[in-house]
C-alpha positions in Angstrom: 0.0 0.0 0.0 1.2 3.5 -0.7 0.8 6.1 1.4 1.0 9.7 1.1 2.9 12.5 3.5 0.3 12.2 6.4 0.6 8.7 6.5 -2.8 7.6 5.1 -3.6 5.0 2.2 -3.5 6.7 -1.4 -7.1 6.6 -3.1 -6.6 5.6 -6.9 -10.1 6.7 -8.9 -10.5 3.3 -10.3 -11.1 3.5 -14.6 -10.5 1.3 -17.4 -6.9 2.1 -17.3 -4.5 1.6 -14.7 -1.1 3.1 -15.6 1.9 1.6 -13.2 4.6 4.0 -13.7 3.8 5.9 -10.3 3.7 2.3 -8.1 6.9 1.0 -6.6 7.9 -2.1 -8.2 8.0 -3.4 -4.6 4.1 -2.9 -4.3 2.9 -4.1 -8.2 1.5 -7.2 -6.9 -0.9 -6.0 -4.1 -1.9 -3.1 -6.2 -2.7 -4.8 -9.3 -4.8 -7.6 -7.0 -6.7 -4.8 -5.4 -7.0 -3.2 -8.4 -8.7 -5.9 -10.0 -11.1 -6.4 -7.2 -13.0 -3.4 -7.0 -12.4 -3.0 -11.4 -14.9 -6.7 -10.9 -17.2 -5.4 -7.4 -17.5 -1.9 -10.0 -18.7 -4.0 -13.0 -15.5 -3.1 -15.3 -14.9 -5.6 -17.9 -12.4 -4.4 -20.5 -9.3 -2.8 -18.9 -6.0 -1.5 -19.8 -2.6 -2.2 -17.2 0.0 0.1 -18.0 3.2 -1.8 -17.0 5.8 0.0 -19.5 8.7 -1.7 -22.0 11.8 -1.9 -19.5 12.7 -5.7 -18.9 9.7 -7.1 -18.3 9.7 -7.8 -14.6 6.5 -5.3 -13.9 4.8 -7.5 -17.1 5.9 -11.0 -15.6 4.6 -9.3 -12.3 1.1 -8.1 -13.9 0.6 -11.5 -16.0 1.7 -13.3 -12.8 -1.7 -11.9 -10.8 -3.9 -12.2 -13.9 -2.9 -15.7 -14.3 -4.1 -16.3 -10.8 -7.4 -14.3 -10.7 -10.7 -16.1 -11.2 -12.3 -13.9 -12.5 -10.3 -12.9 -15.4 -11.5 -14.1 -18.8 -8.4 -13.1 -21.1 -5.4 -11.0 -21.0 -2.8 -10.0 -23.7 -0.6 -7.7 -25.1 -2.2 -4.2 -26.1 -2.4 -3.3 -29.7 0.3 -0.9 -30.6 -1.6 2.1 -30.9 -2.7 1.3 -26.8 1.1 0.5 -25.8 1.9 -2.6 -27.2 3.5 -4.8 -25.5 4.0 -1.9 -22.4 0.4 -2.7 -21.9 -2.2 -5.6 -21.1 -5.4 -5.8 -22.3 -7.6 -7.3 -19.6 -10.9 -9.0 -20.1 -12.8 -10.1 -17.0 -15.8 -12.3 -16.3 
């Protein structure tokens, strides 16, 4: 969990698109599960993660959760106007 300068949780607006370049690579994996929980408790079913190029490890990280999640239909890369392979397309249940 990130928190800000008083201490308290961070609120992320949750949308169709969740861009990662602002998480700690230390926190990916419990963002991206909570992330996915309330995208499902909100209805969301098409979503966008945006991991970024580097060397993959954020992707692997992503993909790892996804993989794991029960409620997740399909997942790939995005289409290269959307990020390409910096991205995931998500489709949940």
């Amino acid at each position: 969990m990130s928190l800000d300068d008083t201490g308290e949780p961070v609120r992320i607006p949750i949308t169709d698109v969740f861009d990662l370049h602002s998480v700690p690579p230390r926190d990916v994996e419990g963002i991206v599960e909570a992330y996915l929980e309330e995208a499902h408790r909100l209805g969301l079913k098409a979503l966008r993660i945006i991991h970024g190029r580097g060397i993959g490890v954020q992707r692997e990280i992503v993909r790892a959760v996804l993989a794991r999640t029960p409620f997740v239909a399909r997942y790939g890369d995005a289409p290269a106007e959307a990020g390409g392979w910096g991205a995931t397309i998500v489709t949940l249940r």
